[in-house]
C-alpha positions in Angstrom: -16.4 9.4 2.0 -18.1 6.9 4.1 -17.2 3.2 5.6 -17.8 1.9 2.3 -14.9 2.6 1.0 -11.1 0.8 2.2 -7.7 1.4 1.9 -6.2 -0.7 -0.5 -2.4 -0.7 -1.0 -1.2 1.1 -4.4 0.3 -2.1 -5.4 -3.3 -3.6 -5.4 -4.6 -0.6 -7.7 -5.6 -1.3 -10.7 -7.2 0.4 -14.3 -10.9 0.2 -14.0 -11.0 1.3 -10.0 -12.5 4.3 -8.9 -11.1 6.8 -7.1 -11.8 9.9 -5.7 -10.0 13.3 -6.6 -9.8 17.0 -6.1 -11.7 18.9 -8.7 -10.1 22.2 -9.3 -12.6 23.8 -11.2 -15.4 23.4 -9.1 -13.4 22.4 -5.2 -14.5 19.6 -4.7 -13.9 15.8 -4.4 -15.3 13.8 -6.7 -15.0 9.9 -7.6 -13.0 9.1 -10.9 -12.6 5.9 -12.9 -8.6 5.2 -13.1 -8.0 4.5 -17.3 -4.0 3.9 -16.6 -1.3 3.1 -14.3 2.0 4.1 -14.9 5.2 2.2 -13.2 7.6 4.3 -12.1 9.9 1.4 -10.6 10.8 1.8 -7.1 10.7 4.7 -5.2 11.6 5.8 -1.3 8.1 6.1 0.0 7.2 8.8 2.5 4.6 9.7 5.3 3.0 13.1 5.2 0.5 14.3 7.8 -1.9 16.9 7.5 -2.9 20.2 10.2 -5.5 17.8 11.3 -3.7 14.9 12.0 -4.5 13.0 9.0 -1.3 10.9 6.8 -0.7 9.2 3.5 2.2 7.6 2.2 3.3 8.9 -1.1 6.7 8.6 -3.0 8.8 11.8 -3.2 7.7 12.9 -6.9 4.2 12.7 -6.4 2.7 16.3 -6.3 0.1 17.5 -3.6 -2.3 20.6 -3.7 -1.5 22.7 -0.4 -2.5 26.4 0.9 0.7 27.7 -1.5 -0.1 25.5 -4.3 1.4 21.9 -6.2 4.4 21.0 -4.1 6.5 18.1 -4.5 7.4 16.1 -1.7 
């Protein structure tokens, strides 16, 4: 993705921001405008961390696309 992009925290997130995403269809990642947030109130928040050493934090209902499919958290 580049050094032109940061890391901003979700709280900071808002409609109008782009983002990038996985693409299914095609397998790739791909930037996407954000049209909506929805608030889910507060929520544990937890680190996951990749084969390759990368992490993100995420919040326990917030699904991921792995080797075996969407999991949850």
């Amino acid at each position: 993705m580049g050094s032109r992009f940061k890391e901003i925290a979700i709280k900071d997130v808002q409609p109008g921001m782009m983002v990038y995403s996985f693409n299914e269809e095609f397998g790739i990642i791909e930037p996407h405008r954000i049209i909506a947030l929805l608030d889910m109130g507060v929520k544990p928040v937890f680190k996951l961390t990749t084969k390759d050493g990368k992490s993100i934090k995420t919040t326990g209902n917030h699904p991921y696309l792995t080797e075996k499919g969407w999991k949850k958290v």
